[in-house]
Structure formats: structure tokens, C-alpha cells
N, C-alpha and C positions, 0 to 999 in steps of 0.2 A: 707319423703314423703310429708310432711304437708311443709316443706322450699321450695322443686320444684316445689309443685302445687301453693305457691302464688306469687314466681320469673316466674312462664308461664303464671298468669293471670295477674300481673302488667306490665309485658312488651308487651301486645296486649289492655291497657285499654286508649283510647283516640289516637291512635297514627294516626287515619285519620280523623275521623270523630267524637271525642268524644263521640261516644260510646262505654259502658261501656263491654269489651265482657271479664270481669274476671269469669263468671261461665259458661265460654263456654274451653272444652279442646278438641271438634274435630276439627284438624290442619286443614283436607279441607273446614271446614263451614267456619273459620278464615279467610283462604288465597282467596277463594272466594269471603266473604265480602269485603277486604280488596282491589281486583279487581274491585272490582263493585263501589268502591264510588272510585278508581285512575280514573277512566272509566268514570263517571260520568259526564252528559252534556259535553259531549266531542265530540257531534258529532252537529255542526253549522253550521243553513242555513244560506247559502250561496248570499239569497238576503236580508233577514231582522237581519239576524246574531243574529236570537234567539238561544238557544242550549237546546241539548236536550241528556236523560240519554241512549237513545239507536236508534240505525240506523231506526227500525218501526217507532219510534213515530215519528223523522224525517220525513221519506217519508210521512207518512200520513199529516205531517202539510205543507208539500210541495204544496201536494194539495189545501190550500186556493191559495198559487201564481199561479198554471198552472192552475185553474181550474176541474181538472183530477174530472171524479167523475166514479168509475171503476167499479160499483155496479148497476145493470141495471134492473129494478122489469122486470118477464116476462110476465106480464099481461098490464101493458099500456106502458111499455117501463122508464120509469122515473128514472133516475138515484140521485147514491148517492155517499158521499164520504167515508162513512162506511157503512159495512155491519149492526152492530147494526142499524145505522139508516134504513135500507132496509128493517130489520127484523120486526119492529114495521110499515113499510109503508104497509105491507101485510097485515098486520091486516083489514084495510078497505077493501082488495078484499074478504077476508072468511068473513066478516060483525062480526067479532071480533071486540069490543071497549068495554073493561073489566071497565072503568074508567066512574064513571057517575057524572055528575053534581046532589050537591042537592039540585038546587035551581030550576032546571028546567029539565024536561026530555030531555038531550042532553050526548052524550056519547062520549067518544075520547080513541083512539088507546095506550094512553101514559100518565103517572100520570102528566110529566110535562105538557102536552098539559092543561089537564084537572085545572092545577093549576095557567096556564097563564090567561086559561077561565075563573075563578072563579072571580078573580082580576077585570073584567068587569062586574059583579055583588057589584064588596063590593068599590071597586075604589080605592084600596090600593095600594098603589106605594111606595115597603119597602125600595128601594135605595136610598138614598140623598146625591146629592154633595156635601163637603165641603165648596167649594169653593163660589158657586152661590145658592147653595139651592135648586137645582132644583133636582126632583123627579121622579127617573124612576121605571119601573115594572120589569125588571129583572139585575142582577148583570152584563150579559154579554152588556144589554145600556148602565149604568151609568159607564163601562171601556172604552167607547167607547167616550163617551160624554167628560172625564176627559182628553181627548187627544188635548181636544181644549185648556183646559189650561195651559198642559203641554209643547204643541210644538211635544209631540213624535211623528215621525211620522215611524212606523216600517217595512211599505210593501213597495221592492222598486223595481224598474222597473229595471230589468236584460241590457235591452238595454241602458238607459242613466241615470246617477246620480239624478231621482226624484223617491220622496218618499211620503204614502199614509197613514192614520189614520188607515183604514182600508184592507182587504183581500179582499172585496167587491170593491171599489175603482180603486184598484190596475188590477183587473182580466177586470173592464169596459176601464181602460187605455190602459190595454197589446192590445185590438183590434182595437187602434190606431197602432200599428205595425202589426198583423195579421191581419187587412182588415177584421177582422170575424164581421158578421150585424145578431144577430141572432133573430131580433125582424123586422117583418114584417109586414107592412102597409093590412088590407084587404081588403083597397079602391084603392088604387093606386097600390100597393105591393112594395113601396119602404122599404126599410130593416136600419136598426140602432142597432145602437153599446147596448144600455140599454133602458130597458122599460117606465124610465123616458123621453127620447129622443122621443120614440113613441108615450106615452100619452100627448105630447105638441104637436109632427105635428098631431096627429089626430084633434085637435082644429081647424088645416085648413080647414077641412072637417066638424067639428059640427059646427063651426061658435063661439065654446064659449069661451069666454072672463073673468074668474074668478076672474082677480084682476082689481079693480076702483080703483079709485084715488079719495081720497074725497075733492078735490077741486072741479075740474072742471067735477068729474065726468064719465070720459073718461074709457076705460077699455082695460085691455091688457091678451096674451094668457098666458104670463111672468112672474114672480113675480119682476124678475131682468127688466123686463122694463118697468115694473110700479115705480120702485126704481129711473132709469133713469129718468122718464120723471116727476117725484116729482122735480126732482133740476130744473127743467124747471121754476115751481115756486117760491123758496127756492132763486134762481140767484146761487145757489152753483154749483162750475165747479173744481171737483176732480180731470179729467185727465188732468198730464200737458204734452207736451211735450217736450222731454227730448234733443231736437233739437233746437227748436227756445223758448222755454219756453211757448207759446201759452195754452192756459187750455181751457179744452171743458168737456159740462153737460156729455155725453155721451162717452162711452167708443167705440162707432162703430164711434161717432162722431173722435176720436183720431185717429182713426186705419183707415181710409180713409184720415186725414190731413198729416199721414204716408208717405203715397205714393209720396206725392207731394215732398218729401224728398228723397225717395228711386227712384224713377221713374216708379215705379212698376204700371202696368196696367193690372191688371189680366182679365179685360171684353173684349175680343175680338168678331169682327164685322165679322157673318162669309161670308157674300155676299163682301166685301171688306178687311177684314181682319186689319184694324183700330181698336186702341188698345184706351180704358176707363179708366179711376178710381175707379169708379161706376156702376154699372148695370143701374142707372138709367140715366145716360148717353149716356148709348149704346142703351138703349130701347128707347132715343130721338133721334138719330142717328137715327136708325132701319126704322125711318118715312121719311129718304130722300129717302132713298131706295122703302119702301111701298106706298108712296105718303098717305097716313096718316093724319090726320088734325082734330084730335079730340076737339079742341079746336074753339067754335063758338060765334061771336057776335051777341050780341040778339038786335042791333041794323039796322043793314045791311047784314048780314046772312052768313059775310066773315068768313074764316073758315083759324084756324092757326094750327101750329105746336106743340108749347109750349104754357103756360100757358103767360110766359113772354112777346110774341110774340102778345097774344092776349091783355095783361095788356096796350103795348106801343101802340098797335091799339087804344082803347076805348078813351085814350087822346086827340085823331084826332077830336072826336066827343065832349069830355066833355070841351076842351079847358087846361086841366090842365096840 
């Protein structure tokens, strides 16, 4: 009895997964186990080719790609992509928040919430790069952050071969194929793809300008074109192109010297239908048509077109 029961436990110890199953003799717990790790992360999505130990967890992580959030509170509508998460969202309609701060009378739905809170009282940032040293507040930033250094990039666009650090990223891209704008202007009502997208055009309407330029002072709605217009005085010209070798400060500066390569005239004229490079080409045009003449000498009161137009007038007068 004592020779068969240690030949049935040595021939099931390590044979998948080096675990040790010698003081296990029920054959179905065995054959089970022994399913379950053959079975294992065996089921891989299909866009970022993570894998996973079963079809659920699949579909649920599917969800960072499409967006899906199938979990819908019935009291303001607010969706989720797990129920868990939905379950703790209700908490704030019953005025349930079991998790207190105790630094200050402030209460939250969820021990993490309340432990994220806390971190802005004490300033503790437990995460740190290896790499650069930099310090985040929760594990799921500093996995995110570690991506710059590594190149991974694991969310990838179903439609064509590019790829995203993040599921975030990835889900603001896909509405470059579905046309979907789900952020909406409430001055104008024009609609855009992400909230970052919206909080820059709404600048057109407040008038504000957050980044200066500490030379000259100037200020932009941009951070990327205050970046740009620094090589203004730097002399540095990054974009070259890849045509005539030509290099320009500016990246829009590139992309309109483009055309003159391609032929592409995307500005069209719609009272004549005469084709631009530029908008601001077409809006000089636009003044043969409107008869137009925004531009005046404060010497004789003649009134031009262009600024150019008015520059080669003035030398009539100054002699130069």
C-alpha cells in the first residue's frame, strides 16, 4: 500500500507546473489542476497580444481597447467597466462614504480613494523609477511612466499597424476611425475627439495664453508652440525636409513647405474655386472678390490689400 501510494505521488509531482501535488490522491482535483495550468493564459488579445488564464478576464480587458463600459449607475447614468467599480460608484447616491480622512473631515466611497487622498496631505510619492528617479503616487503611474523607457508600446490600433503606451491613448485614437467627438464646445458646440483637445480650443474663447516664453515674453495657448517658437531664438531648425533637405524652426512651418512638393492645395476658393497652400492665402485672395482693403497709409489715406502691397507703397513717399 505504502509502495503505490508513493509511485502515485511521485508521478504527479512537478509534471506542469512544479507543484508539488504528492499529498493529494483525489484523481479529479489532480486532472483538473493539471487542465487548468495546460489551459493557462492561453486565451490572447488579439490587439495587444497580452494573454490571459481565462476567456472573462479576456473580455474584460478587451474593454480598455473598445472602450465598452457595460455597467450603467441608474441614478445619473455613468457608466463602468466593472460591476465592482459601479458597486462602490453608488455609494455616493445612498450618501454612503464608510472611509474617513484623519486629517480632515472629508469622506470617500472606497479605502483606495481615501488612501490616494491622504498622499495629498503627507506628499508621499512611494513609486520610484529606477531609471530617472522620478516619483510617482500610485504603482499603476510609475507602470506607465516606465514605458517611456522602455519603448513598450502594447495598445494597438485594430485598423493599421500603430501602437500606444497606454489603453487611454489607444481608445482617443480609435476616434480617428469612428469619427466619434464626444466632448462638446458650450460656446460654439463644436465637439472633439478628447478633453485635452477641448480644454486648448476653449482658450479661443477665454483668450488665455498659459505658456510665455521668457525671452521676448510672448505667450501661447500651446505648450508645443511655445516649444516652436523658442528655436525662433535658439536659430535651431529641427524639421528637415526629407525632399530638398531644406530645415525649418517649425513643424507647420515643414508641413506647408510640403506641398510645394506634393502640389497639394487643400485651401479652396469657394466664390471661384482657385486652389491655396495656405489659408492665409486664400483669405488674401478672398479680398479680390470682397473688395477688401484692410491695409492703410497714414500718409495719403490709400488703402491696399496686403500688408506687402502697402510696405512698396510707403517707399513712393520715403524715397527708399
Amino acid at each position: 500500500m505504502n509502495t503505490e501510494t508513493q509511485t502515485t505521488e511521485k508521478s504527479f509531482e512537478g509534471t506542469v507546473c512544479n507543484k508539488k501535488l504528492a499529498g493529494v490522491t483525489d484523481q479529479k482535483y489532480i486532472s483538473e489542476h493539471i487542465q487548468e495550468k495546460i489551459t493557462e493564459n492561453q486565451f490572447d488579445c488579439t490587439v495587444c497580444y497580452k494573454k490571459f488564464s481565462s476567456s472573462y478576464s479576456l473580455r474584460v480587458h478587451h474593454r480598455l481597447h473598445t472602450g465598452e463600459k457595460p455597467f450603467n449607475c441608474v441614478v445619473c447614468d455613468k457608466k463602468f467597466t466593472h460591476m465592482a467599480n459601479l458597486d462602490h460608484y453608488v455609494f455616493c447616491h445612498r450618501g454612503k462614504m464608510p472611509f474617513d480622512c484623519t486629517e480632515r473631515e472629508k469622506k470617500f466611497t472606497t479605502k483606495v480613494e481615501m488612501s490616494r487622498h491622504f498622499q495629498t496631505h503627507t506628499g508621499e510619492e512611494q513609486f520610484n523609477c529606477t531609471v530617472c528617479n522620478r516619483m510617482y503616487k500610485t504603482g499603476a503611474s510609475l507602470k506607465v511612466h516606465l514605458r517611456t523607457h522602455t519603448g513598450e508600446e502594447s495598445y494597438g490600433c485594430t485598423f493599421f499597424n500603430k501602437k500606444f503606451t497606454t489603453g487611454h491613448q489607444l481608445q482617443i485614437h480609435l476616434r480617428t476611425h469612428t469619427g466619434e467627438k464626444p466632448h462638446g464646445c458650450s460656446v460654439c458646440y463644436k465637439n472633439f475627439k478628447s478633453g485635452s483637445e477641448l480644454k486648448i480650443h476653449l482658450r479661443t474663447h477665454t483668450g488665455e495664453k498659459p505658456f510665455e516664453c521668457n525671452v521676448c515674453f510672448k505667450k501661447f495657448t500651446q505648450i508645443g508652440h511655445l516649444k516652436e517658437h523658442g528655436m525662433s531664438h535658439t536659430g535651431e531648425k529641427t524639421f528637415e525636409c526629407t525632399v530638398c533637405n531644406n530645415k525649418f524652426a517649425r513643424g507647420n512651418e515643414l508641413k506647408i513647405h510640403l506641398r510645394t512638393h506634393t502640389g497639394e492645395k487643400p485651401y479652396s476658393c469657394t466664390v471661384c474655386n482657385k486652389k491655396f497652400i495656405t489659408g492665409g492665402k486664400l483669405k488674401i485672395h478672398l479680398r479680390t472678390h470682397t473688395g477688401e482693403k484692410p491695409y492703410s497709409c497714414t500718409l495719403c489715406n490709400k488703402k491696399f490689400t496686403t500688408g506687402g502691397d502697402l510696405k512698396r507703397h510707403l517707399q513712393t513717399h520715403t524715397g527708399k
